[in-house]
N, C-alpha and C positions, 0 to 999 in steps of 0.2 A: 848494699847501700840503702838506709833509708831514706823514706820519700817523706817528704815537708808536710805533707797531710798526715802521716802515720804518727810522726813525730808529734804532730799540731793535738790528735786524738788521743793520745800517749799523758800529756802534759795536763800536770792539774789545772792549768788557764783555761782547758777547756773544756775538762769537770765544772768549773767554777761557770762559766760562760752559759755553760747548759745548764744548770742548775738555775741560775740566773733568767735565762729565757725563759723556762718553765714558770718559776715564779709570777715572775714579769706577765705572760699569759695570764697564770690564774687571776692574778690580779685586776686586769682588764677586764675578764670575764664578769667578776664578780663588781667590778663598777658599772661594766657599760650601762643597766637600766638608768643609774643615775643622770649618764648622762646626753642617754637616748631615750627617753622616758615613753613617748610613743610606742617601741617598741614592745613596753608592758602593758601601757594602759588602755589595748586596743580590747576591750571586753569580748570574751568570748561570748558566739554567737548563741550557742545552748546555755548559757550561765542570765542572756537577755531572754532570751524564749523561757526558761524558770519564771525566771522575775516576773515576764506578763500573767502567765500562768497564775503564779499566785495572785496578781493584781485581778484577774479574771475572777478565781475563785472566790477572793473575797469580795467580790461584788455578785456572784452570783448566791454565797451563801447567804447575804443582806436580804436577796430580795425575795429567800424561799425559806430564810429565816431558821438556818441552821447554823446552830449556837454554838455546840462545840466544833464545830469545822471552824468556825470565824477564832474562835480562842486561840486555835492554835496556831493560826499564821502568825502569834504576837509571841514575844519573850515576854516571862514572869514578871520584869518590870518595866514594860513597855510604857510608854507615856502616847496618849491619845489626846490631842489639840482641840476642841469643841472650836466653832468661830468665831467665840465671843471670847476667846483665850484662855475659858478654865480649862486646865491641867486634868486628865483622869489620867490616875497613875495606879499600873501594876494590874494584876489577872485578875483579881476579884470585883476591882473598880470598873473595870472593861466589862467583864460577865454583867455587872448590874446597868450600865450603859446601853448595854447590845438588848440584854431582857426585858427592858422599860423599851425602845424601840420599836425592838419587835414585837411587844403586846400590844404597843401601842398604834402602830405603822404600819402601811404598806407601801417599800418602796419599789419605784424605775429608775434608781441610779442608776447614768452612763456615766463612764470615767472617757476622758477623750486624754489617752498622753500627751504628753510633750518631747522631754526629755527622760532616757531612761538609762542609766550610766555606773557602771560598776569601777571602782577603784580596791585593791586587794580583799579586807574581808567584808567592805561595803558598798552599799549602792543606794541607787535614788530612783526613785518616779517622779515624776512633776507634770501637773496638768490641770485641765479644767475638767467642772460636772456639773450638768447638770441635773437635778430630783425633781418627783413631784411626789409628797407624801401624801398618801392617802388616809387619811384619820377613819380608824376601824369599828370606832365606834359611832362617827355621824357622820363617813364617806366625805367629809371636807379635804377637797386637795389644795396643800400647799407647795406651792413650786420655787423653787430655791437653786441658785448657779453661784461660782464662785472657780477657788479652785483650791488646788491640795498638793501636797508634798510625803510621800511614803519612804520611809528610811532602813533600809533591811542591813542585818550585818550576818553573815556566814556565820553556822553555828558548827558546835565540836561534834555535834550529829552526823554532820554534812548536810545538815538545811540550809535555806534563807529564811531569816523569821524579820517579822516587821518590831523596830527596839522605839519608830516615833511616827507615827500620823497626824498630819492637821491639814485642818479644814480653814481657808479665809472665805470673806464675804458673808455677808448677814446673813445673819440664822434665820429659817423662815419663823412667823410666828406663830406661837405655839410651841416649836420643838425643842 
């Protein structure tokens, strides 16, 4: 005699049912971020520690005025924010930016974060700073605060590179 469960296993209902289930999972799977979103967008902790990292970097290469290290934390056409809103756009405009700077400056920028937040291939920095630029040719310091927004997007390297920088609050004068 067979038994009601053999019979049930036997029966394409429940081929079809299990086929069915499986699906149905995959399915689930492949939505839940959407509709747990949490779940994704809790940034991994070494993916933040990078980000400061380069935030770091490039404020320590400003201030000891190391050119090609600062170039490279930027993609080729990165756009950089002045505070007065001109646009410098792309690596060649950046290098001439950063080399008029630093001929001309010596900074103690502090970066103080705020928020620092990854979402899949991008992320942000947000925060205040304050400078005091030292003018290298007649030692006149101008001190200047505001604040800034850093925008990095994950490269096919496997870097983070910075794609937009800006700076609000008055430019100090002079610079």
């Amino acid at each position: 005699m067979n038994h009601p469960w053999k019979l049930l296993a036997q029966s394409s209902l429940w081929r079809f049912s299990r086929r069915a289930a499986i699906a149905f999972l995959g399915v689930v799977t492949l939505l839940a971020p959407a509709f747990f979103p949490t779940a994704t967008a809790v940034p991994q902790a070494s993916t933040i520690a990078t980000l400061a990292k380069i935030r770091e970097a490039w404020v320590q290469d400003l201030r000891t005025k190391q050119l090609e290290p600062i170039l490279k934390l930027y993609t080729p056409d990165a756009v950089f924010f002045q505070p007065s809103g001109e646009r410098i756009i792309g690596s060649a405009a950046l290098r001439t930016l950063f080399q008029n700077v630093m001929a001309t400056f010596h900074s103690d920028l502090i970066l103080h974060s705020q928020t620092l937040e990854t979402s899949g291939d991008l992320a942000y920095d947000s925060g205040d700073f304050q400078e005091t630029l030292t003018t290298i040719a007649t030692g006149t310091k101008i001190t200047s605060k505001g604040s800034y927004i850093i925008i990095f997007k994950y490269q096919s390297d496997g870097g983070w590179r910075i794609v937009q920088h800006a700076w609000t609050g008055t430019p100090p004068p002079g610079a």
